[in-house]
N, C-alpha and C positions, 0 to 999 in steps of 0.2 A: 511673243511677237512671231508672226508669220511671216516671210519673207513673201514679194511680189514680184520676182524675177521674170516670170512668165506668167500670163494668162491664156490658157488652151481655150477658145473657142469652136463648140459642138456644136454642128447643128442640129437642134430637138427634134428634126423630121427622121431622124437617119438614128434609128434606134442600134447597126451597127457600130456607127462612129462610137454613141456615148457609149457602146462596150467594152470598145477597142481604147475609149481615154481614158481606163484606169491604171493602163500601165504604160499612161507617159507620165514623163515624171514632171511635170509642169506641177505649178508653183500653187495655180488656182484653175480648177476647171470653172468654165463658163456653159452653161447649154442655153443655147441659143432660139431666140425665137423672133427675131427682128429679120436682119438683112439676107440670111443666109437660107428663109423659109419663103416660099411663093405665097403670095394673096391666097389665092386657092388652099392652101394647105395651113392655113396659120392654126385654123382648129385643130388639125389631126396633131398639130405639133404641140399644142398646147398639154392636149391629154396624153400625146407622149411621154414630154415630161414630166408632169405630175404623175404619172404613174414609174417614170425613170428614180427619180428624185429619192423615193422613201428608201427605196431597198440598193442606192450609187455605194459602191464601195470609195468611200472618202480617201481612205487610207491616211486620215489626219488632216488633208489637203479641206481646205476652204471650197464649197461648192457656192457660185453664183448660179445666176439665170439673170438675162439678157431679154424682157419682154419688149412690148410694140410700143411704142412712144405714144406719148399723151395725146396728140393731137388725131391721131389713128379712130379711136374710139376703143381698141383692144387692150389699153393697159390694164382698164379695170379687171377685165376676164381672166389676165392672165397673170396680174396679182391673187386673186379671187384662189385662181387654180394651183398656184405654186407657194404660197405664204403656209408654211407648215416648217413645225417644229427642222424636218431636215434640214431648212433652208439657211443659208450663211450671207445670202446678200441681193442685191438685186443691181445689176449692172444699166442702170437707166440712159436710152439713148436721149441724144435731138433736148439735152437739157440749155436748153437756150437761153435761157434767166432765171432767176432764184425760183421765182414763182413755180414753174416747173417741178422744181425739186420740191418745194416746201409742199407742195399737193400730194408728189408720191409720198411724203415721208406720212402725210394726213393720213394717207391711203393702211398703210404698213402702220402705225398706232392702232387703226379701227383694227384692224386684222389679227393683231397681235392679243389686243386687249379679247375678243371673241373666241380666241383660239388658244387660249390661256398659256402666250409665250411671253419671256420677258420682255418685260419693255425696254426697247433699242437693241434687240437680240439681231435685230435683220438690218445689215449694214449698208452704204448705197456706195457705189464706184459712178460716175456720172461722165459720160460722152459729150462733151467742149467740140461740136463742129461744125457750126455757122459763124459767120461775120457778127452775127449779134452775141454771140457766146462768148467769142473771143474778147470782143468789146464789153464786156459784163463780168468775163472769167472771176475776177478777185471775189465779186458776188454771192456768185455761184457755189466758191469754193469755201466761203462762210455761212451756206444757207442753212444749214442742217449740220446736228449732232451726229449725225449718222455719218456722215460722209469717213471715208478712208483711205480713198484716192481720187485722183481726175486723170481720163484719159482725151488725149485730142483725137478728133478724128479727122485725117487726112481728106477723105473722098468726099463726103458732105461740106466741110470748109470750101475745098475747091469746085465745087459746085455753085455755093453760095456765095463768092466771089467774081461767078462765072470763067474760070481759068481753067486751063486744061492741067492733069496731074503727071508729070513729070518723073522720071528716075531721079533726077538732081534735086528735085522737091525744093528747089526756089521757093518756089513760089507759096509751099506749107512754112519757109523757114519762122517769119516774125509769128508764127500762131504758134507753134511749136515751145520755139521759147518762152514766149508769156503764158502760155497753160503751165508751161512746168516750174516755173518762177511762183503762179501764183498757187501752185496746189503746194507746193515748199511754205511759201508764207502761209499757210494755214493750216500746218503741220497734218499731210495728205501726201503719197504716198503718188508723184506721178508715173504717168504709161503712157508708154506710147502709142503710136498708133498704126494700125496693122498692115505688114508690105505686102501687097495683093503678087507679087512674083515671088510664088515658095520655092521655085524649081529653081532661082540664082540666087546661092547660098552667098555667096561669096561678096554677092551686094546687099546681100541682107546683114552681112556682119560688118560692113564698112557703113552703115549707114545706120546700126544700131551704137555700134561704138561712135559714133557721131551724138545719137541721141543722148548716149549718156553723159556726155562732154555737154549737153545742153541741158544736163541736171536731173535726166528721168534715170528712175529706179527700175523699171520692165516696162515691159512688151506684149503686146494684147498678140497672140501669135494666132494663124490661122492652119498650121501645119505642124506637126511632130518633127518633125526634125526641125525648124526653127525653134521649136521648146531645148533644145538640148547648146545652141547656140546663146541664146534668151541668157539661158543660166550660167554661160562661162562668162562672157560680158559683164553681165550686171552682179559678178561677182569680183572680191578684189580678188587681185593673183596671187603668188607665193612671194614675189618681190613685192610687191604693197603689202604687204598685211607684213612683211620683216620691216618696210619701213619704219610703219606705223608704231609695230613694235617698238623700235628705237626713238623713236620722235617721243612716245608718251613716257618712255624711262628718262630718258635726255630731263624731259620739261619736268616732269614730276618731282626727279630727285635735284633741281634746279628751284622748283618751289618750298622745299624745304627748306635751301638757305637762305628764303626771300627775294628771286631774280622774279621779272617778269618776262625772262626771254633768256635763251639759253643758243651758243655755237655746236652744231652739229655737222663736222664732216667741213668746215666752213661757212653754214648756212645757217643763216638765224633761227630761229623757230619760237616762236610768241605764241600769243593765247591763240591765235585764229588759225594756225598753223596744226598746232596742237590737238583742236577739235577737232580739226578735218582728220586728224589722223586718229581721233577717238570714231569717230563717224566708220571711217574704213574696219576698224575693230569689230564694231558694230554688224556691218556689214559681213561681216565674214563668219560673226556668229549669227546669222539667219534673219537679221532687220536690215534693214523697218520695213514694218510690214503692218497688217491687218491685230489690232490691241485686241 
């Protein structure tokens, strides 16, 4: 399992950046060819990429790419350009219904099968950020074998809401939540979605540890120092992970004499206790993440 704690987002025009992102220590690089590339430049960015890609020092890390959304006209070209054996996934925006997704995943079979990679070797993370997404989400997050996470995206949801986007993010809260509920119920790996203020750290960390109390496991990050944030959050601490410790010795040598629920410290601890605190275990040894 790979851990998802952070996703570094590159943008594919800026052949510095992808230089400079192999020694952040983020979770998963992303290079980018969507939001962060002008109209004008989508081509030069394309074959950026593809020529970035083959020879990206991995260093173990999971490499995405982030192409133009279906309705563009550029997904094909830019699947076309980046579907090669280096490739670890495709981070699809503007997936607004199943249909959506089950098209790219058609797309990535023809590609795979021509270019003699395994088949389901190229994984999908899918962008949840319209009103119609949100309202379809559980969909979405069943559409495809491929899938391994869902990310909401803030700035298109509140677009297609028509509302303005906020620091207090009211107004992302109910989309937020039901993305990450429903990428949980289809055992998907949810992320967040990316705080456009990198220079105020300080509400970037009250408002990811927010997130994660709303059930996401990372952060699609648009900044290196929000990677190094990403990873102490969406990790457990030294006091959780002794909890945890204790809670699964407590329950375990408790299930040997036949309890279903064991006193620890005063406090009950049952099966659903128990797995949360296998989870946090879990968690601390590098999952869940990308299978």
């Amino acid at each position: 399992m790979t851990a998802m704690r952070s996703l570094l987002s590159v943008p594919g025009i800026r052949p510095r950046f992808m230089a400079r992102s192999v020694d952040v220590p983020a979770d998963v690089v992303v290079l980018d060819l969507e939001d962060s590339v002008a109209p004008a430049e989508k081509e030069k960015a394309r074959h950026a990429v593809a020529d970035a890609g083959p020879v990206y020092d991995k260093r173990g890390r999971p490499l995405f790419v982030r192409p133009n959304d279906l309705s563009t006209g550029l997904l094909e070209a830019d699947l076309e350009a980046v579907v090669h054996p280096w490739l670890d996934g495709i981070y699809l925006p503007k997936a607004h219904n199943p249909d959506v997704v089950r098209q790219a995943d058609h797309y990535l079979t023809f590609l795979e099968r021509n270019r003699g990679i395994e088949p389901g070797a190229v994984k999908l993370i899918v962008w949840i950020e319209s009103a119609e997404g949100v309202a379809r989400c559980e969909d979405i997050c069943a559409s495809s074998p491929r899938l391994v996470a869902a990310s909401m995206g803030a700035e298109d949801y509140a677009t297609s809401l028509g509302v303005m986007r906020t620091k207090e993010s009211v107004e992302i809260e109910y989309a937020r939540a039901r993305v990450a509920n429903a990428a949980m119920a289809y055992g998907l790996v949810p992320v967040d979605c990316p705080e456009p203020d990198y220079k105020d750290l300080s509400h970037f960390e009250r408002d990811i540890t927010h997130a994660r109390a709303l059930g996401y496991r990372g952060k699609y990050c648009i900044h290196p120092h929000q990677v190094v944030i990403a990873n102490r959050v969406f990790s457990p601490s030294p006091q959780q992970l002794e909890w945890a410790r204790r809670v699964t010795g407590a329950y375990e040598e408790g299930e040997k004499d036949g309890l279903g629920a064991v006193g620890l410290d005063g406090v009950m601890v049952d099966r659903p206790v128990y797995q949360r605190a296998v989870d946090v275990l879990a968690q601390g040894a590098g999952g869940p993440g990308i299978s």
